[in-house]
N, C-alpha and C positions, 0 to 999 in steps of 0.2 A: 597535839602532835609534836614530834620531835626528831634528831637523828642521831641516832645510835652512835657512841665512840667507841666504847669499850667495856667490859664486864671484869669484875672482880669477886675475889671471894675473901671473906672475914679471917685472916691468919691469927692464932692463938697469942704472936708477941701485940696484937694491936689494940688487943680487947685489956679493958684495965677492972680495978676494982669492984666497978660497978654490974660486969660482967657483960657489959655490951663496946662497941667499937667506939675507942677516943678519937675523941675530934681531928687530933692531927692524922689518921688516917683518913677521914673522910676531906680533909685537905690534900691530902697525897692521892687520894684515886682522881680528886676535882682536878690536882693540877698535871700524874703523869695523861688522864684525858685530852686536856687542852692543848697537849703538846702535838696529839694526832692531827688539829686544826693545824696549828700552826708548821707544822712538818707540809702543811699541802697547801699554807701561805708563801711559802720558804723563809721563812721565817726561826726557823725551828734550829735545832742543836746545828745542824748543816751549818746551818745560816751562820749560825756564832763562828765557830769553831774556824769554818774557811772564808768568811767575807767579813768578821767582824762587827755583826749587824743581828741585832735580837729584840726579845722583848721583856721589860720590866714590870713585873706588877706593882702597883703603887698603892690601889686599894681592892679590898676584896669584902663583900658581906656574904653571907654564909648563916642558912637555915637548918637547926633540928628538928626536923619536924615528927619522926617517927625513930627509933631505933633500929638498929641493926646489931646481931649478935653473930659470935663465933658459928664460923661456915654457914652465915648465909650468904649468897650469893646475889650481887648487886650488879646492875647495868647505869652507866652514865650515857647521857644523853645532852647532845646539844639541843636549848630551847632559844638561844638570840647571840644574834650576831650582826654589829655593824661596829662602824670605823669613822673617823673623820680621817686630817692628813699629818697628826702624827700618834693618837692613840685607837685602840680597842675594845672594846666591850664585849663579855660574853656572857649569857645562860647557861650554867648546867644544872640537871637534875639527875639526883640519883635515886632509881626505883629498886626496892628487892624485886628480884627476878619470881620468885617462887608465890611470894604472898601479892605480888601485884600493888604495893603500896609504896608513896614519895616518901622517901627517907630524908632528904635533904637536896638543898641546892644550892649552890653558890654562882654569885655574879659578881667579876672581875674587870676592874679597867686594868690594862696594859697600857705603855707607851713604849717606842720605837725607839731604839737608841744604838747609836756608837757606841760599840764595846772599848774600842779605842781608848775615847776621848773622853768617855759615857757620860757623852751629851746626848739631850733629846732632838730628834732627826724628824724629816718628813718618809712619810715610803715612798720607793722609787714605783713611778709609772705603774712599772707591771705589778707590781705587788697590788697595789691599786686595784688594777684590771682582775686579777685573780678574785679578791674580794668583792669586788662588784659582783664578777661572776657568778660566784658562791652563793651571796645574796639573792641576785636572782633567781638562781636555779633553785634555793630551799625556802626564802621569803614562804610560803604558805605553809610551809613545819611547825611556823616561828612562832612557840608561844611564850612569850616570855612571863605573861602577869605582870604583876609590878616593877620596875623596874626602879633600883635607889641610883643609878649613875646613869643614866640616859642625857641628861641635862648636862654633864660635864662634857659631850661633844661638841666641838664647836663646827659648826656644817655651817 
């Protein structure tokens, strides 16, 4: 199981030589998805733009598992999601929509920082509470499989 963020479809400038989708797109749908999350962290562009306060990816791994080609049609999906008290971790996977098969996935730490200063930060309280939240309320979606940045939490 998982939770749905957002659906894409294969544009003609993304597909390269090989006649299927280059990886920097399937980086680009991984990351404008994740912004969905973070947008209902407040965390998100908001967050930058008027309180100075975002987040940085620091490491990212990323699987090809199957291809995807011009106009097909992909859905991202959150598969894991947790936090200590100043970074991130997330699952996605991206499924074609039409053949029903995992295309790829990618899992990202983030950390919290001052845009400012851009130092690394703790999150305040409520951000906190949001994610906890979140947590609970989708913990039984969460499949992540293996996870390579689980251990860089420190809880």
């Amino acid at each position: 199981m998982s939770i749905y963020l957002k659906s894409g479809t294969v544009k003609p400038e993304w597909t390269d030589y090989n006649n299927h989708m280059n990886l920097a797109y399937y980086i680009h749908l991984f990351d404008v998805s994740w912004e969905i999350i973070l947008e209902q962290f407040t965390m998100g562009e908001d967050s930058a733009k008027n309180h100075g306060k975002g987040t940085f990816a620091v490491e990212s791994y990323t699987t090809y598992d199957k291809e995807v080609q011009l106009g097909d049609e992909v859905d991202i999906n959150l598969m894991f999601f947790d936090h200590d008290k100043k970074r991130i971790i997330c699952k996605m996977e991206m499924i074609n929509k039409q053949k029903q098969y995992l295309a790829a996935t990618s899992e990202i730490l983030s950390l919290y920082v001052n845009l400012n200063t851009r130092k690394v930060i703790e999150f305040e309280e409520q951000k906190i509470l949001i994610m906890e939240d979140f947590i609970k309320l989708n913990q039984k979606k969460f499949n992540p499989g293996n996870l390579v940045f689980s251990n860089k939490l420190k809880k």
